[in-house]
MDTraj code that builds the backbone (N, CA, C; nanometers):
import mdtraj as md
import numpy as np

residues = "UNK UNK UNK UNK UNK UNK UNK UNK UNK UNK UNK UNK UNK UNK UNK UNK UNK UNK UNK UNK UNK UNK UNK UNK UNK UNK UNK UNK UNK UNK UNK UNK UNK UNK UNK UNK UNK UNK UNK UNK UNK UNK UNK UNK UNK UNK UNK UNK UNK UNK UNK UNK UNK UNK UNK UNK UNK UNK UNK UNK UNK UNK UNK UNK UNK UNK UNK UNK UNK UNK UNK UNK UNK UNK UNK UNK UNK UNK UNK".split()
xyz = np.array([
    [-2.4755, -2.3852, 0.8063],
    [-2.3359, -2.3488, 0.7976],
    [-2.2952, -2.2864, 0.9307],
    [-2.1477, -2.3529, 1.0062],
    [-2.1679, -2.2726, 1.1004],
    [-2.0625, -2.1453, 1.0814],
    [-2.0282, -2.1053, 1.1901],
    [-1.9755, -1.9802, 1.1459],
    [-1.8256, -1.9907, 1.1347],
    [-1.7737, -2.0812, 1.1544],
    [-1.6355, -2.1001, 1.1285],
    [-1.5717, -2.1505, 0.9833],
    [-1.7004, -2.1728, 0.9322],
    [-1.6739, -2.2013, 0.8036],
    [-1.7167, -2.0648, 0.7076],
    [-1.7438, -1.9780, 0.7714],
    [-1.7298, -1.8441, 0.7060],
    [-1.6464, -1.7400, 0.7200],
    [-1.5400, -1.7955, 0.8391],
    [-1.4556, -1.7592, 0.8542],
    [-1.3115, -1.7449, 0.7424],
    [-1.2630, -1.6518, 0.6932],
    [-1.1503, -1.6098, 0.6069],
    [-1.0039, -1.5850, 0.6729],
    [-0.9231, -1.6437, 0.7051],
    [-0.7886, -1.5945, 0.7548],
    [-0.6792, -1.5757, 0.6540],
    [-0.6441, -1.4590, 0.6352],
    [-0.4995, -1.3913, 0.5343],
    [-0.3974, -1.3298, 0.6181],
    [-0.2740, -1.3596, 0.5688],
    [-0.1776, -1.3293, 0.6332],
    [-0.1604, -1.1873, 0.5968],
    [-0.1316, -1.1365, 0.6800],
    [-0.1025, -0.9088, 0.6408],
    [0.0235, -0.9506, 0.6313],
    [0.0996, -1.0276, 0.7301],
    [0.2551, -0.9256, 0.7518],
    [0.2569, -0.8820, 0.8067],
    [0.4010, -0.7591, 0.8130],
    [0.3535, -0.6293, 0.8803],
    [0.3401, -0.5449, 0.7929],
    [0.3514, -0.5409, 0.6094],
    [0.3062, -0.4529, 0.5699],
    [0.2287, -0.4164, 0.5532],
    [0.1107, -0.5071, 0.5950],
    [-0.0445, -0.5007, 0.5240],
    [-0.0966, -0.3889, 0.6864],
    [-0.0183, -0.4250, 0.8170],
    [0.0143, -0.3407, 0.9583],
    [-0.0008, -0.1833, 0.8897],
    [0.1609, -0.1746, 0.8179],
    [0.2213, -0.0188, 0.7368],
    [0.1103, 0.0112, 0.6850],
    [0.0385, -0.0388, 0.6254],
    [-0.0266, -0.0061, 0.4567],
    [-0.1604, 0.1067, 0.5471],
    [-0.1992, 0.0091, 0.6718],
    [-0.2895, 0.0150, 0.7518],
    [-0.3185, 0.1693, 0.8094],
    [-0.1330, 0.1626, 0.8973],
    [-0.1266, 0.2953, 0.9676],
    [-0.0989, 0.3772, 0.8306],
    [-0.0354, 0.4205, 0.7654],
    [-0.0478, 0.5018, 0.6541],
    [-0.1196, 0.5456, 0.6151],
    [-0.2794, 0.4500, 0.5570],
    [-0.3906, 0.5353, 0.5878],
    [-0.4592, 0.6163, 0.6488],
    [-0.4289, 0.5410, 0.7955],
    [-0.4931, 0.5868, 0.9130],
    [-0.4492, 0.7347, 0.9407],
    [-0.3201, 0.7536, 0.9408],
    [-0.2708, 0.8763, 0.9300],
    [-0.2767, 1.0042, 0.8746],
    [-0.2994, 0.9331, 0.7108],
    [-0.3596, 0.9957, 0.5951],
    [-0.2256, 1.0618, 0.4998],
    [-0.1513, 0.9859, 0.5001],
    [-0.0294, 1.0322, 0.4569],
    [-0.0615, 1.0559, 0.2799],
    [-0.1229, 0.9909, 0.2395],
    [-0.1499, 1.0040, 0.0805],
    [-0.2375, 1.0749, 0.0836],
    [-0.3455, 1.1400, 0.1589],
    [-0.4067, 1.2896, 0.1182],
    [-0.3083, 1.3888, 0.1389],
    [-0.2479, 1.4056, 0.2306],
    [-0.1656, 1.5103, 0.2744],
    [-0.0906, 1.5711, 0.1715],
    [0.0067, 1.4243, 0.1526],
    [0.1015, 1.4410, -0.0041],
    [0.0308, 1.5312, -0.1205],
    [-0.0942, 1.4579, -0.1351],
    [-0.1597, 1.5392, -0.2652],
    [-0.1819, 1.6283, -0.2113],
    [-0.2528, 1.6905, -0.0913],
    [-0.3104, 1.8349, -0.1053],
    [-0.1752, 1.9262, -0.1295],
    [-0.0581, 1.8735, -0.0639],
    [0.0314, 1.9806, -0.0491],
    [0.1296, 1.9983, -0.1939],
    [0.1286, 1.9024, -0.2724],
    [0.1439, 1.8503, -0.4136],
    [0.0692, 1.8969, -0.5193],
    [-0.0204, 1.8869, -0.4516],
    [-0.1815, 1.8648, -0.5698],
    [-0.1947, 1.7515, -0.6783],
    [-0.2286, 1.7276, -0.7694],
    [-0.2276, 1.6587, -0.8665],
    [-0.2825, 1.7102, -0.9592],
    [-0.1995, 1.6493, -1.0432],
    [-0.1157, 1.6778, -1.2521],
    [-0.2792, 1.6072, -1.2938],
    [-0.3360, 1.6674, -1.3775],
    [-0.4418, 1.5685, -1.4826],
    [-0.3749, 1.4443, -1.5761],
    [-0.2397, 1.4684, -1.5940],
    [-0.1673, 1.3915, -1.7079],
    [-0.0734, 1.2483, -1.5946],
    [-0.0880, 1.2697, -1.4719],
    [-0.0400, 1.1613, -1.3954],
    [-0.1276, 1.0566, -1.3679],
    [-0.0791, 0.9372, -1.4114],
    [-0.1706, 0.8232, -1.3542],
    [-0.1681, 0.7511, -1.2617],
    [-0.0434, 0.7705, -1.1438],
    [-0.0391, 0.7381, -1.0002],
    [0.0201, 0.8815, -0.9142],
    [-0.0995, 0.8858, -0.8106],
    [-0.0599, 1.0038, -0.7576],
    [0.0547, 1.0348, -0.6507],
    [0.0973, 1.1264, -0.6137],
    [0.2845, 1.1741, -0.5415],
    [0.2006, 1.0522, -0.4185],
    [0.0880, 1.0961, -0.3786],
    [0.0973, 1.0733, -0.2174],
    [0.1019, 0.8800, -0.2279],
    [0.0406, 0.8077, -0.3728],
    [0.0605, 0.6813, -0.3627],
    [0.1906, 0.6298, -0.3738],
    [0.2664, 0.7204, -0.4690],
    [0.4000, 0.6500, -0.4915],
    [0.4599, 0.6852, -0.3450],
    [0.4682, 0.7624, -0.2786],
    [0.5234, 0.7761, -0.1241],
    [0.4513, 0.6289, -0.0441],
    [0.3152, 0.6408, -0.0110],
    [0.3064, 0.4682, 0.0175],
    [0.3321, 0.3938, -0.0476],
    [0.4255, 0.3747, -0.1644],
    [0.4667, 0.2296, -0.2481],
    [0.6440, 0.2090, -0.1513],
    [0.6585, 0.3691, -0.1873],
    [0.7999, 0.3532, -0.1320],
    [0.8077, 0.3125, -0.0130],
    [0.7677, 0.3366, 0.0595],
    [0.7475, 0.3228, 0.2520],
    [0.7082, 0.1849, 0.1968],
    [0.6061, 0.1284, 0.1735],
    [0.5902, -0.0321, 0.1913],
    [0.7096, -0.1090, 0.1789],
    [0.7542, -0.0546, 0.0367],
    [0.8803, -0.1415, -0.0556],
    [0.9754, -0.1174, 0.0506],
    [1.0196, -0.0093, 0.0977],
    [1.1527, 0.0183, 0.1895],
    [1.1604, -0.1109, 0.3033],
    [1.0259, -0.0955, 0.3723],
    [1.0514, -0.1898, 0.4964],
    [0.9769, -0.2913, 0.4533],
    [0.9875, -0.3371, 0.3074],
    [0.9626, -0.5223, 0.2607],
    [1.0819, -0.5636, 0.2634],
    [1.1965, -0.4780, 0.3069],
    [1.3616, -0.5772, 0.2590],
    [1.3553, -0.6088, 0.1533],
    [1.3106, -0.5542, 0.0548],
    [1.3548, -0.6189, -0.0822],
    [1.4266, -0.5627, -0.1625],
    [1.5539, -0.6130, -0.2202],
    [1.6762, -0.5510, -0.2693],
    [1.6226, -0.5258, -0.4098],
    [1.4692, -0.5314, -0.4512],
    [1.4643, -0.5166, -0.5882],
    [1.4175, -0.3418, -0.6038],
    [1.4442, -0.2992, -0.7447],
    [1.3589, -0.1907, -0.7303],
    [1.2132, -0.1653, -0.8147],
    [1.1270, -0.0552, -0.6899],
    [1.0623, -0.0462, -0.6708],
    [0.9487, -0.1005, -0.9024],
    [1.0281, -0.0954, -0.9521],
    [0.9679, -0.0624, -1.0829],
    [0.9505, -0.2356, -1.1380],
    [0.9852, -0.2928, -0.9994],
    [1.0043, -0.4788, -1.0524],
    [0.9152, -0.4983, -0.9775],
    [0.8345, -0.4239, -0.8859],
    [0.7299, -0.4733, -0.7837],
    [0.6028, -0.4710, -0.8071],
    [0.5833, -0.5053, -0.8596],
    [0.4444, -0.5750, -0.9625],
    [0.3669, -0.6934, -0.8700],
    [0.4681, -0.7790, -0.9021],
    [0.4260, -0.8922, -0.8901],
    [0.4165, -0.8860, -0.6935],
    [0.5263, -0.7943, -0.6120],
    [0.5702, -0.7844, -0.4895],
    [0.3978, -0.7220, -0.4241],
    [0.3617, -0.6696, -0.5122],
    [0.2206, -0.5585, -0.4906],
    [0.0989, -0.6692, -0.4904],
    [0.1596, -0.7435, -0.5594],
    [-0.0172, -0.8259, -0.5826],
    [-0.0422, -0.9134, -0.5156],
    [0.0507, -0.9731, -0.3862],
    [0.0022, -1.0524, -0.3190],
    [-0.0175, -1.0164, -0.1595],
    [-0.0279, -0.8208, -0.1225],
    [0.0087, -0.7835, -0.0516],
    [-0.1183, -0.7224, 0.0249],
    [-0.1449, -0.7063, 0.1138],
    [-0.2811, -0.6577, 0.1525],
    [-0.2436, -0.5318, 0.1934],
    [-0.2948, -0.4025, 0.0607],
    [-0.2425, -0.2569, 0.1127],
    [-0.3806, -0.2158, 0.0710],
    [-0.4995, -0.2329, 0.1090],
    [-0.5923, -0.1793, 0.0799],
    [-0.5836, -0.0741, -0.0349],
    [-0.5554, 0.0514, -0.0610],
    [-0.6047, 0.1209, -0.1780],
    [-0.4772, 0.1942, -0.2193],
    [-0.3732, 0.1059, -0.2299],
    [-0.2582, 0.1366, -0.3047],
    [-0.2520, 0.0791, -0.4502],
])
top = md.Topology()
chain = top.add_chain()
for i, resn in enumerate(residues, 1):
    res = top.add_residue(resn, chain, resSeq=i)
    for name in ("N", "CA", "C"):
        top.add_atom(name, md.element.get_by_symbol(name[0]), res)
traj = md.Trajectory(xyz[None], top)
């Protein structure tokens, strides 16, 4: 096999770019430490802040509670 056939190419975008620096930054620890987190919440402040930032600069006139389907074909590593 050579190695080009083990090769994988996926399109990011630029949100999969966002999703990237956001981590890198650490914007969703930050959120929580300064937040903390609820035992009774099942997505935490600092993820829904990276949903919003993604969703904002996807241009998409839908809201954020229809983006399901917008999420699952998106490369945001651990959103």
């Amino acid at each position: 096999m050579s190695y080009l056939e083990e090769i994988q190419v996926k399109n990011l975008d630029h949100l999969g770019i966002v999703a990237g620096l956001i981590d890198e930054i650490g914007i969703v620890k930050i959120i929580n430490n300064k937040l903390g987190i609820d035992v009774r919440e099942k997505i935490s402040a600092g993820t829904v802040v990276k949903s919003i930032l993604i969703n904002g600069l996807g241009f998409v006139s839908r809201p954020l509670y229809y983006s399901v389907s917008f999420f699952k074909i998106k490369p945001l590593r651990n959103c």
